[in-house]
N, C-alpha and C positions, 0 to 999 in steps of 0.2 A: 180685371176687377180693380177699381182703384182702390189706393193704399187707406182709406177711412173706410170705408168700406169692408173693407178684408178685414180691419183690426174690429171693426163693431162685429162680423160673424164670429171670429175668435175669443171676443169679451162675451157673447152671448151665450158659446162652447163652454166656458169658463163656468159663467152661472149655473147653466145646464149641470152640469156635470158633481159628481159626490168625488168621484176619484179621478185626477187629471195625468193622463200618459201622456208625455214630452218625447215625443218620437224623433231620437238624434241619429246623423250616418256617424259612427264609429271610430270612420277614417278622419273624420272633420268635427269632431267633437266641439273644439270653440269656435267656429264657423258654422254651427247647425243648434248647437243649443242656444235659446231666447232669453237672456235675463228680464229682459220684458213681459213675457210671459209671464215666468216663475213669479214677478213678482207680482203681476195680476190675482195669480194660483194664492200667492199667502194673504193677498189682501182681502179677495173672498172669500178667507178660511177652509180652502178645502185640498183635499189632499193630493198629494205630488208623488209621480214615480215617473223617472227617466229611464226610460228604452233605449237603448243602445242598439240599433240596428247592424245587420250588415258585419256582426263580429266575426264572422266566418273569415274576411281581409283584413281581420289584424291580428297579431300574435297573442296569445292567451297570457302572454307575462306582462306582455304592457296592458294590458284589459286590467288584471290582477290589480295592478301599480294604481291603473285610473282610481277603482272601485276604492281602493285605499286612500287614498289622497280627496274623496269626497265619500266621506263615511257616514255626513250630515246626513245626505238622502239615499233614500232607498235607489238603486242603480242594477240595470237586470240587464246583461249583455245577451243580443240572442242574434240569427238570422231568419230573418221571415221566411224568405226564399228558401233555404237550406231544410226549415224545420227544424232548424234545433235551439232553444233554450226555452222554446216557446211554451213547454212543459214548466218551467219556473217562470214564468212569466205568468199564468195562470194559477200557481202558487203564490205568487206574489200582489194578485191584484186579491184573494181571497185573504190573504193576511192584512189586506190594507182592510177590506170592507166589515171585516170579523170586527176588528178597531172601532169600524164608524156602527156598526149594528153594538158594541155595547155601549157605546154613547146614546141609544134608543133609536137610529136609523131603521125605518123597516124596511126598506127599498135601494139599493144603490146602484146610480146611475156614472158608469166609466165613458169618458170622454175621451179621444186622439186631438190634441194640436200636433204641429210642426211644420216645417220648412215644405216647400215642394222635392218630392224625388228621394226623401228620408224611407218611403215606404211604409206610409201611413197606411194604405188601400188593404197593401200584403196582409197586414198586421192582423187587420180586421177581418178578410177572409179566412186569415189560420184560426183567430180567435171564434170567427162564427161557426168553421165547421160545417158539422150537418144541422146546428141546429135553426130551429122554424123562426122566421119572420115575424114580428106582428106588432099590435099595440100593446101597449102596456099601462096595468091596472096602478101607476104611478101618479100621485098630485102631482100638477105644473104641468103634464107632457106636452109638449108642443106636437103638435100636428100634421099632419104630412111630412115630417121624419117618420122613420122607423127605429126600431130599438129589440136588440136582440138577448134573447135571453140565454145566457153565460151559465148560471145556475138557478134556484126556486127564487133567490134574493137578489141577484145581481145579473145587472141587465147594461149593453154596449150599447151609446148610440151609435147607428151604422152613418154619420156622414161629421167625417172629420174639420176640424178647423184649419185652416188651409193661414200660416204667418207670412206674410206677405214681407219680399225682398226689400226693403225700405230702402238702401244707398246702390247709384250707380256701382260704384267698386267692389261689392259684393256680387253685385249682377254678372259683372267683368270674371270674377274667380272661379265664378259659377258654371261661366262658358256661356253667359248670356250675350254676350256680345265678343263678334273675334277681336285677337289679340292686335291682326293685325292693321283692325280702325281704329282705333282709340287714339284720341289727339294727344289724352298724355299717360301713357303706362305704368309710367315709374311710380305713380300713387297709392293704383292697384296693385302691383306689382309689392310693394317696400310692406302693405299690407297683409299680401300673400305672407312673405319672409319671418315676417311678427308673429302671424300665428305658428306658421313651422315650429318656428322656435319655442313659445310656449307650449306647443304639443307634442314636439318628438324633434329637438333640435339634430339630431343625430343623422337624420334624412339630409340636410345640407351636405354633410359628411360623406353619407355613402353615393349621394349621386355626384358631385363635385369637389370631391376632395378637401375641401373646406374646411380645415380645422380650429383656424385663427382667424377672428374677427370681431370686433369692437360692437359695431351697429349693423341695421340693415342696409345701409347704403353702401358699407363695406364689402358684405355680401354681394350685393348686387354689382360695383366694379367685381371682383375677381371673379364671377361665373364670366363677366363679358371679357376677361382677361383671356380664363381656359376654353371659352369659346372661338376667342379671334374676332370677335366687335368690335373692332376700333376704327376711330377717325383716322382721318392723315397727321401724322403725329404721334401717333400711339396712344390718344388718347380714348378713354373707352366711352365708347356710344352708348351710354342709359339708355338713353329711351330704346334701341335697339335692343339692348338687352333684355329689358324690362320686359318687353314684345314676347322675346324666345322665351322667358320662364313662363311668362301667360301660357303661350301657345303649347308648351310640354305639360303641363297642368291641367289645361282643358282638356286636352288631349287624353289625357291619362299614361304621358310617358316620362310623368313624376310623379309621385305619390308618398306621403308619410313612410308607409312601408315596404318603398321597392316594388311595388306590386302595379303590374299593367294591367289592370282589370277594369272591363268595358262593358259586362254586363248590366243586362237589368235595364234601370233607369236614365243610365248618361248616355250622351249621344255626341255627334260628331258635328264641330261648329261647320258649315258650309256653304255655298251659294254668292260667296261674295262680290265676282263678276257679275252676274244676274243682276244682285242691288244693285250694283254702280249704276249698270243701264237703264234699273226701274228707277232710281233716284235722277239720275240725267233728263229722262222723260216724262218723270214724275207722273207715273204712273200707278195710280193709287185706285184699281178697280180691280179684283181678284180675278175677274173674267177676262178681258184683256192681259191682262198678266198669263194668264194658264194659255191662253188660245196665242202665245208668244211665244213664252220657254215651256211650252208641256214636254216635247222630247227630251230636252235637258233636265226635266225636274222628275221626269220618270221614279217612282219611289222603289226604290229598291231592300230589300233585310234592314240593314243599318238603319240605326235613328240617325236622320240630317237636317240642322235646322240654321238657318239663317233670320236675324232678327236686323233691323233696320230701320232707326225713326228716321222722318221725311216729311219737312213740315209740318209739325205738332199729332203727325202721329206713325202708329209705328206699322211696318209692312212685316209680316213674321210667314215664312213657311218654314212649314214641318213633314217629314214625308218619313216612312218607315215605321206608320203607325198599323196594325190591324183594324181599328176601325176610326174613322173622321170625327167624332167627338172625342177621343180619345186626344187626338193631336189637336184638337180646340183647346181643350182641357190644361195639353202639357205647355201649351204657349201663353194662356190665361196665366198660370201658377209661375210660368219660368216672369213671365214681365210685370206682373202685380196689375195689370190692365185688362180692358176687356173686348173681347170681341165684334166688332157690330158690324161686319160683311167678311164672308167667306165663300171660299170654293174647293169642295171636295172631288179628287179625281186619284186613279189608279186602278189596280187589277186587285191582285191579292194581297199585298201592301199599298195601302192607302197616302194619301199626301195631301195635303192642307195647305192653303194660301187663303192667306189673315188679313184682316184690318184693325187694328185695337187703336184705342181711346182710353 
């Protein structure tokens, strides 16, 4: 889906909606939450509550510390997956709409934005429940959505606004692209470091010893220091470096809080040999590709995706999905682009080979 595109279904979420949930990951706080957004949310007057996903992988003190430190908005830490806080998360969208029903609202309509892989989908499923699907006796409802009904007054649209990845370097952070194609790392990389820092500089610390440093460039020499990146000379290989922190990051063998954790939604960057070849060959037909590397692209448990533009547009397989729209879906949201030739193949894990525009 392109990037105007994606922002005009999110502005139109936005109107939609009486009460807007900002569906953030936890671990990634300033790298998942949109000021873009938020500021859309104040500009059409309507109300804001940020979800904190996925709190089950961070420490409940620094949750604590967050909530305090933005006392402005309403802030509800929960994990969808887990089940737990999702009980105050239903207490808290009923505390917002009680607000808008005495301002004379008869009807209130809750909306999910956010990022891809925040766990938008989950949210909604724990929020639906058992209860029934259908339309709703609401002015404005737009049509072929659905909208579920929460309580007698308060009602979820079931189809989230999906904020599209706007800069390459965030795509990079994301694991949208491996660490080790990118012509220049150290951009993404000095980025990565910046946010660290503003959300838990302390992780520098415990995963590299790190206790003294000026900027993020500093940072980035001494990990290439205690790694052993260097040129002839002793001099330290940035870009190289830059490379390695990507690659532990995507990975998930860094993390804010010491935690190796790979479930759920992230997945494993892969396939790179393959691109080279389908780039060399430039081979940009899904079918031809599969009836090439099918043994090699075999899907197996794990998520594995490989993403690769190739003259003006981009070749993406996904394999480790349950079902082939599922991996359209995660490749649409991971590149902000959109699909327009595919081929599904696998057994009981599925696998996708993409064409997006």
């Amino acid at each position: 889906m392109k990037q105007k595109k994606a922002w005009r279904i999110v502005r139109e979420a936005i109107k939609e909606g009486d009460i807007i949930v900002e569906v953030v990951d936890a671990r990634d706080p300033i790298g998942t939450r949109n000021p873009k957004v938020e500021k859309l949310v104040q500009e059409e007057g309507k109300k804001l509550l940020i979800v904190m996903n996925k709190a089950d992988l961070v420490p409940k003190k620094w949750a604590e510390e967050y909530k305090q430190k933005n006392q402005n908005l309403p802030i509800v830490f929960i994990s969808a997956r887990e089940r737990k806080g999702t009980g105050i998360l239903r207490k808290e969208i009923k505390k917002i709409a009680k607000e808008l029903f005495n301002e004379g609202k008869e009807k209130v309509k809750v909306v999910l934005v956010g990022y891809p892989n925040v766990g938008k989908s989950t949210i909604i499923n724990v929020l639906k429940g058992k209860h029934a699907v259908g339309t709703a006796p609401i002015p404005g409802y737009t049509k072929g959505k659905q909208l579920i009904k929460l309580s007698k007054r308060i009602w979820l649209l079931d189809s989230p606004g999906v904020v599209p990845i706007d800069e390459f370097e965030e795509l990079v952070i994301r694991g949208g692209f491996p660490a080790d194609k990118i012509e220049d790392p150290v951009k993404p990389a000095l980025r990565l470091i910046r946010r660290i820092l503003e959300t838990r500089k302390e992780a520098i610390t415990e995963k590299y010893g790190i206790d003294k440093f000026e900027d993020e460039e500093q940072i980035l020499e001494a990990i290439g220091k205690r790694k052993g990146l260097l040129r002839k000379g002793g001099e330290v290989d940035l870009e190289e470096t830059a490379r390695y922190l990507l690659r532990e990051w995507q990975t998930g063998k860094f993390t804010l809080f010491g935690k190796e954790e790979k479930r759920g939604e992230s997945f494993i960057g892969d396939f790179e040999e393959i691109l080279d070849e389908i780039e060399r060959e430039f081979l940009i037909d899904p079918r031809r590709i599969l009836w090439k590397y099918e043994d090699q692209l075999w899907p197996r448990k794990e998520r594995r995706v490989g993403i690769r533009e190739i003259e003006g547009v981009i070749v993406g397989i996904a394999t480790g999905f349950k079902k082939c729209p599922s991996a359209i879906r995660f490749l649409e949201e991971l590149t902000g682009k959109k699909v327009i030739a595919s081929e599904c193949f696998g057994g009981k894990w599925k696998g996708v080979i993409a064409i997006l525009e």
